[in-house]
Structure formats: structure tokens, C-alpha cells
Backbone as a ProteinNet text record, in pm:
[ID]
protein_1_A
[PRIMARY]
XXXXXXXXXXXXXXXXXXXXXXXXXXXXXXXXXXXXXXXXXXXXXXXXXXXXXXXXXXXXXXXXXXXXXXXXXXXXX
[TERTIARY]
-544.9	-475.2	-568.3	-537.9	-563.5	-599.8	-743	-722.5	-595.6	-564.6	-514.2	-604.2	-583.9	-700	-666.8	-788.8	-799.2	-775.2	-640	-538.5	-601	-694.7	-745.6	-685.6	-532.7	-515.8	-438.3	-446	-380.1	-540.2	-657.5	-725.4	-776.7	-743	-761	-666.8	-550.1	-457.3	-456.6	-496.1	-479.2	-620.7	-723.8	-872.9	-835.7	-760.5	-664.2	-626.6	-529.3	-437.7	-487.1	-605.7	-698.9	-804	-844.2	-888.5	-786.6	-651.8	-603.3	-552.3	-560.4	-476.4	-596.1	-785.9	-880.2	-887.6	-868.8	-837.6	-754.9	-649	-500.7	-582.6	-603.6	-678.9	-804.2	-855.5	-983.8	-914.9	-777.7	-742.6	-648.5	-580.9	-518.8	-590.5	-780.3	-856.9	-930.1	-930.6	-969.1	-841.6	-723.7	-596.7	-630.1	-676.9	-711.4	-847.9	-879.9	-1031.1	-996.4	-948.5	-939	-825.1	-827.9	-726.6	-850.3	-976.9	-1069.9	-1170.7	-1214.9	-1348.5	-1449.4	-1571.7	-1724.5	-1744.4	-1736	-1763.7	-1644.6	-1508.3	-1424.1	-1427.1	-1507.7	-1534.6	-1676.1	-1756.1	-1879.1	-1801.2	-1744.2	-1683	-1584.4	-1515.6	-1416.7	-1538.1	-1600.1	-1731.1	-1772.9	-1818.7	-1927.1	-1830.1	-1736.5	-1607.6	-1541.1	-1560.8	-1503.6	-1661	-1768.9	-1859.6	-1879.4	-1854.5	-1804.5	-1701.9	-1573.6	-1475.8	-1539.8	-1628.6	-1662	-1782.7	-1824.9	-1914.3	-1794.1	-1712.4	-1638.7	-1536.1	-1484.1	-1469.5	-1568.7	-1686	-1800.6	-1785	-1802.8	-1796.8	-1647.8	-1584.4	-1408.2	-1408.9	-1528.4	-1544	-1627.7	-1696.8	-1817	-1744.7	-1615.2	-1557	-1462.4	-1426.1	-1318.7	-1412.2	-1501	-1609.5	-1639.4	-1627.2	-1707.4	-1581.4	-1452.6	-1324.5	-1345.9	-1308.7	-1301.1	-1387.7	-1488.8	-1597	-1604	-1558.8	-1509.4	-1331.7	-1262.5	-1119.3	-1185.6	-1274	-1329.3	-1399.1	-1455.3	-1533.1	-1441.3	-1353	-1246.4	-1182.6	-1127.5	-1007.3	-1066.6	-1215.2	-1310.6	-1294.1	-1278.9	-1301.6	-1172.6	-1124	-977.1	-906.2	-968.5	-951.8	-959.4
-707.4	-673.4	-700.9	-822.6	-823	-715.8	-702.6	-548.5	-628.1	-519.1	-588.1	-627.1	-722.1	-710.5	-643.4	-618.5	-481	-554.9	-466.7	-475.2	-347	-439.2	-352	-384.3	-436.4	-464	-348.9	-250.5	-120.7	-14.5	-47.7	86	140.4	31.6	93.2	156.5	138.3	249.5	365.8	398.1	506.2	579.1	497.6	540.8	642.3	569.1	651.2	784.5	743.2	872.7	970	953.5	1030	1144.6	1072.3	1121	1223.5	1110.5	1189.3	1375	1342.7	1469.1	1565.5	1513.5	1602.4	1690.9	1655.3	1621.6	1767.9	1696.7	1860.8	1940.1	1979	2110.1	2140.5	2057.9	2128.1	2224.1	2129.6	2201	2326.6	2320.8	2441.1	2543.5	2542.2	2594.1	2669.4	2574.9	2720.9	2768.1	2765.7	2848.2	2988.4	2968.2	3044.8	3162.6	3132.7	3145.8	3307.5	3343.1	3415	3575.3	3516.7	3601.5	3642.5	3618.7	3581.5	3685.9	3761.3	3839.3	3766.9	3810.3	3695.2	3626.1	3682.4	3639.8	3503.6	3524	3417	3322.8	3319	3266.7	3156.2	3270.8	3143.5	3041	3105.2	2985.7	2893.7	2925	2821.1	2700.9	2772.4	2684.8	2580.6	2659.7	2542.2	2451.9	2492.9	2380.6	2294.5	2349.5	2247.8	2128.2	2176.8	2135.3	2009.9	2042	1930.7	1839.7	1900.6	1790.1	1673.4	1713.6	1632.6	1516.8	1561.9	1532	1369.5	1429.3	1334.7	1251.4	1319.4	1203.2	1077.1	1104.6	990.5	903.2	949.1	914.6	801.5	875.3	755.5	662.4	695.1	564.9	471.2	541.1	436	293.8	357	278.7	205.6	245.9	170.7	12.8	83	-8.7	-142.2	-71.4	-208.5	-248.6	-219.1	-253.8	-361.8	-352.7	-434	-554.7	-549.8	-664.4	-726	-675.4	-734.5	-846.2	-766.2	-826.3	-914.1	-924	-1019.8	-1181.2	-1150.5	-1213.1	-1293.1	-1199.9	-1299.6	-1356.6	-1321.6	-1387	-1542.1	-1526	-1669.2	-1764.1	-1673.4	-1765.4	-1840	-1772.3	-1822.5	-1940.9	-1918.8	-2021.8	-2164.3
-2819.2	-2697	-2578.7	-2482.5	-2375.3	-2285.8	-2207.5	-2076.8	-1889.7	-1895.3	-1763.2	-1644.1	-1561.1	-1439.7	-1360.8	-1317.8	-1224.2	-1076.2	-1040.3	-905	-841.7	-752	-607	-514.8	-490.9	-356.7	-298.4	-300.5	-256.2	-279.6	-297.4	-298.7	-140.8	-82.8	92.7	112	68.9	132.5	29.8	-107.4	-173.5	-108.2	-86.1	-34.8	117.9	197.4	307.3	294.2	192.2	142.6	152.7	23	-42.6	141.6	241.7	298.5	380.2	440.4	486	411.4	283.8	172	253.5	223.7	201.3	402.8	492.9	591	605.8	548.2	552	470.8	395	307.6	428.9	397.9	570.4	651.7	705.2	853.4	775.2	659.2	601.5	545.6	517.3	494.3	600.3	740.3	863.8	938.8	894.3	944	855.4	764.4	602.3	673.4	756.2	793.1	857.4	954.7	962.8	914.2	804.3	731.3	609.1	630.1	501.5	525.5	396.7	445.4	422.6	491.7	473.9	362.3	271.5	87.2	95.9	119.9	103.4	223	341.3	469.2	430.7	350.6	309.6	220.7	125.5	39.9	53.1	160.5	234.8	305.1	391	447.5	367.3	273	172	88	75.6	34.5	135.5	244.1	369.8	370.9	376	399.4	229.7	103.4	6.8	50.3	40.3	135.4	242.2	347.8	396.4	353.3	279.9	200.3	120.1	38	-44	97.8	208.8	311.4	330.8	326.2	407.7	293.8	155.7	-17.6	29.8	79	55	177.3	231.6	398	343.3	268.2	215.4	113.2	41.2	-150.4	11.6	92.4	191.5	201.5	313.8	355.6	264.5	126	-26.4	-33.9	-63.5	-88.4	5.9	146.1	240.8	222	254.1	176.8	99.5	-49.8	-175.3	-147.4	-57.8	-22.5	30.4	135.8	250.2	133.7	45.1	-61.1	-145.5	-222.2	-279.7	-182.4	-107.5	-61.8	42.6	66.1	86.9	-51.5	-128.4	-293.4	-336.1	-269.8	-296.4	-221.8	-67.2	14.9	-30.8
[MASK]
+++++++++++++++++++++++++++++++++++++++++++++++++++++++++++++++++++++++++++++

């Protein structure tokens, strides 16, 4: 059995998605904020503060996506 080839021409927009989803949980996480005692306030924090962490992570796979599209699609020319 043949593997299929790997169809990256949609991972910029799922790479999108993906930020915009992490993005809404941030902003639905400090609406959260003050309904929160300190103990659940640090841990919203340090999870908002991962989230952003995995944003820069999904700018960075955008960034190589793009480059790689930029690369083949010279090869192809």
C-alpha cells in the first residue's frame, strides 16, 4: 500500500484557525478572571502565558509553510 502525499496546501489556513481558536480562549480566559480567586487567577495566567507561547510556535510553522509554498511552487515553474 502506497502512503498518500502529504497535502500542505491548506496548513496556513488551519495554522490561522488554530491561532485564531487559541486567541478566543485567552480573551474567554480574562472575562473568567475576575470571577476567579488568586489560586485560579495564577493558573489562568500561566496558561494564558502557554497559549501565547504556542501562538509565536503557530507564526513560526506559518512563516516555514510559506517559504516551503514559496520553494515548490519556483520548482514547479
Amino acid at each position: 500500500m502506497m502512503a498518500k502525499p502529504d497535502d500542505r496546501s491548506d496548513n496556513v489556513e488551519k495554522l490561522q484557525g488554530m491561532i485564531e481558536h487559541t486567541l478566543e480562549n485567552v480573551s474567554e480566559s480574562k472575562e473568567a478572571l475576575s470571577e476567579s480567586n488568586a489560586e485560579e487567577r495564577r493558573r489562568i495566567h500561566d496558561k494564558n502565558l502557554r497559549r501565547m507561547d504556542s501562538i509565536k510556535g503557530f507564526r513560526a510553522e506559518i512563516a516555514d509553510e510559506i517559504e516551503f509554498q514559496k520553494k515548490n511552487k519556483s520548482l514547479d515553474d
